[in-house]
N, C-alpha and C positions, 0 to 999 in steps of 0.2 A: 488339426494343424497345430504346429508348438508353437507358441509366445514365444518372439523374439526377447533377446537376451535382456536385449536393452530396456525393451517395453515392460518386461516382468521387473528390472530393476525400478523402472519407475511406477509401479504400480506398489511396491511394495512400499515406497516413500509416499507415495500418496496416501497411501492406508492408514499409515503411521502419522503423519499430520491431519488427516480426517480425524483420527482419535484426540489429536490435541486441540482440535476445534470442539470438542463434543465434551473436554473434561470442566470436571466441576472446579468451580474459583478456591483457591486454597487459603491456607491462614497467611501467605505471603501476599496472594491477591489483594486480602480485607488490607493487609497493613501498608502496603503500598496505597492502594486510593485514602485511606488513615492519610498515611504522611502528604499526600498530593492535596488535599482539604486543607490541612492544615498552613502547605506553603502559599495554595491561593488565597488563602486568607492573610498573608504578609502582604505580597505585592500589591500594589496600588492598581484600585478599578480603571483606571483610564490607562493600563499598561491592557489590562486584559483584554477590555474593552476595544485599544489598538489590535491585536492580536485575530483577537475575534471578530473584526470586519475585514481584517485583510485575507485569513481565510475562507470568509464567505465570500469575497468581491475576487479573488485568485480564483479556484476552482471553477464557480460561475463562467469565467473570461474563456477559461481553459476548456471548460464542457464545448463551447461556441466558437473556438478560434481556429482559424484555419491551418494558423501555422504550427497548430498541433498534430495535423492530422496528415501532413505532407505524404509521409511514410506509403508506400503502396503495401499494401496483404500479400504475405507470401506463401503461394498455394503448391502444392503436390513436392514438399519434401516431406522426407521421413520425419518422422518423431526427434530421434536421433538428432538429424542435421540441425534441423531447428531450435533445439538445445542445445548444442554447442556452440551457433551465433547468440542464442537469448545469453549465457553466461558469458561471453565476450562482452553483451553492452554491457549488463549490469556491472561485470568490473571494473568498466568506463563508467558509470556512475557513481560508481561506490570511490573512486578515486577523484573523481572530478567533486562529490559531496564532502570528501575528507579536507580535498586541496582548498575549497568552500568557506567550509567549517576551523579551518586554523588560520586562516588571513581575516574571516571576522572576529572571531574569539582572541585574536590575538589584539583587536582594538577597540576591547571595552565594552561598555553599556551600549552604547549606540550603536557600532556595528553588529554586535551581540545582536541585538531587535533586528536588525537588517535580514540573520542570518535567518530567518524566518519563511519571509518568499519568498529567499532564493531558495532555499532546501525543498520548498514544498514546490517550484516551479522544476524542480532536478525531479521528485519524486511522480510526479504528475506524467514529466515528458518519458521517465523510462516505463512508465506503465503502457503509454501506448505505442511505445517502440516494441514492447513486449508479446503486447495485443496484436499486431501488426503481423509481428515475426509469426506465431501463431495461426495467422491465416483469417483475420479476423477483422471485419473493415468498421473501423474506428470512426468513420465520417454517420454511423446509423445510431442516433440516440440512444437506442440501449444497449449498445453496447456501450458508449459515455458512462451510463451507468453501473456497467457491470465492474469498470473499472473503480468506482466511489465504492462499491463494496468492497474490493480488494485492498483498497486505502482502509477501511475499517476494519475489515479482520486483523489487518497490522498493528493499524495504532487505537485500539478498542481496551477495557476490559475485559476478562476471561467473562465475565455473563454477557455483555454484549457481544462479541464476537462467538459464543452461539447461535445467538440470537441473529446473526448477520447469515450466518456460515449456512442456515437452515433457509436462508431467502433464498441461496444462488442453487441448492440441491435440486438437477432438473430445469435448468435455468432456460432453457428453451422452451418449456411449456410456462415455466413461474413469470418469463420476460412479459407475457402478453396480459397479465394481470396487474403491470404497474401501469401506474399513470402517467401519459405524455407531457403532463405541463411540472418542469422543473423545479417549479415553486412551489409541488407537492412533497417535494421531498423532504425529508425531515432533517434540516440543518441543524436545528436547536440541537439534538442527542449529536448529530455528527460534530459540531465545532465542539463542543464539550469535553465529547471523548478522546478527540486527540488533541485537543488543549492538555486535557489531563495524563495523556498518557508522554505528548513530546515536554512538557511543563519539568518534569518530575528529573528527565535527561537533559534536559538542557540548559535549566535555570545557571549550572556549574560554570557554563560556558560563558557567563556576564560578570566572571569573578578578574578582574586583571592577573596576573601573570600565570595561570593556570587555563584559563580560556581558550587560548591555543592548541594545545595537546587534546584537552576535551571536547573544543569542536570537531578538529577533527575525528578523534576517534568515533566518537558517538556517531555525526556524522555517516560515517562512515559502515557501523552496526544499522543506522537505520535504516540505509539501502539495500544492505545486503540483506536485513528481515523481510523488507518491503517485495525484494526480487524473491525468495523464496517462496514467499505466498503467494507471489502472484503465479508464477509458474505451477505451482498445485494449484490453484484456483482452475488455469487452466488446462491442468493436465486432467481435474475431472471432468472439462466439457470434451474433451478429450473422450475419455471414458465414456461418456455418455453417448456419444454419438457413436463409438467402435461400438456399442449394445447397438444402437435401433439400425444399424448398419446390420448387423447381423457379423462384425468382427468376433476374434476369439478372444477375450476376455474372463479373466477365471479371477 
């Protein structure tokens, strides 16, 4: 039987993003986490320290809150359909995180810090609108989970996000080898890594008359990275299950 047109196009982007999960950190990698050392070491500990219990006490709420999880799984569409609503939300995201992003940026320091959990509460809820649209029911712990790796491969270093990308390979046999108690999870590397990697983009955004344009834009790029991966993320469970289905997959 021939691979659908569609499905051979998406397999071919999956391939291509599987390789850019799997490459080695470059001399741009080292000099970026360089320069991101260097600006956490300006900012004031009780700024980071803000920062870093908002996104642990955020995602926690969100792992467990119901009004995350409203969204009903949408089953027996095509591949196809289902991607052209998944690219509908996220460009409601990616614009809703732009429009976000330049009305705090636009006032300062203190909304600058605001711009924080509201971006990470935008990037939280399109992942499981995402998960949802997918066929994928959101209210079963690990799937909560699968989503926390999909926020890491985004906002990771190129050796972490390895290192992530190689947990979710198979994820239906790897799911039953994590631990059910939340508090196993390794927050410490997780606040870190995307301290470090939204830090580097965003810091611009707390500069007065330029903060506007830059929240938004950036903004704007996070979402649409964030939707990117996540849709490969799941277009290989995807793959995985056309295999044990006995699908044609080449």
């Amino acid at each position: 039987m021939l691979q659908p047109v569609y499905e051979e196009q998406v397999l071919h982007e999956l391939r291509s993003w599987q390789k850019q999960m799997l490459r080695k950190p470059t001399l741009a990698n080292w000099l970026a986490k360089r320069a991101q050392q260097k600006i956490n070491a300006i900012i004031p500990e009780k700024v980071h320290q803000v920062i870093t219990a908002t996104i642990k006490q955020m995602i926690r709420a969100v792992l467990f809150g119901a009004e995350f999880t409203t969204r009903t799984p949408t089953y027996n569409y095509s591949l196809e359909l289902q991607e052209v609503i998944i690219k509908e939300r996220i460009e409601f995201y990616k614009k809703t995180a732009a429009a976000e992003g330049g009305i705090t940026g636009a006032g300062g320091i203190l909304l600058g810090l605001a711009d924080f959990p509201l971006l990470l509460s935008l990037k939280l809820k399109m992942l499981y609108d995402i998960a949802a649209l997918y066929g994928h029911n959101i209210s079963h712990y690990k799937e909560r989970l699968y989503l926390l790796y999909i926020f890491q491969l985004a906002f990771s270093s190129q050796e972490q996000r390895t290192y992530i990308y190689q947990q979710i390979i198979n994820w239906e046999e790897q799911k039953h080898l994590l631990p059910d108690d939340i508090h196993q999870f390794d927050w410490r590397t997780f606040q870190q890594e995307y301290r470090d990697y939204i830090d580097l983009a965003k810091m611009a955004q707390l500069i007065p008359i330029i903060g506007a344009p830059v929240g938004a834009v950036v903004n704007y790029r996070l979402l649409d990275k964030l939707g990117r991966f996540a849709m490969n993320a799941y277009r290989m469970r995807w793959q995985e299950q056309k295999k044990r289905v006995g699908g044609n997959i080449v």
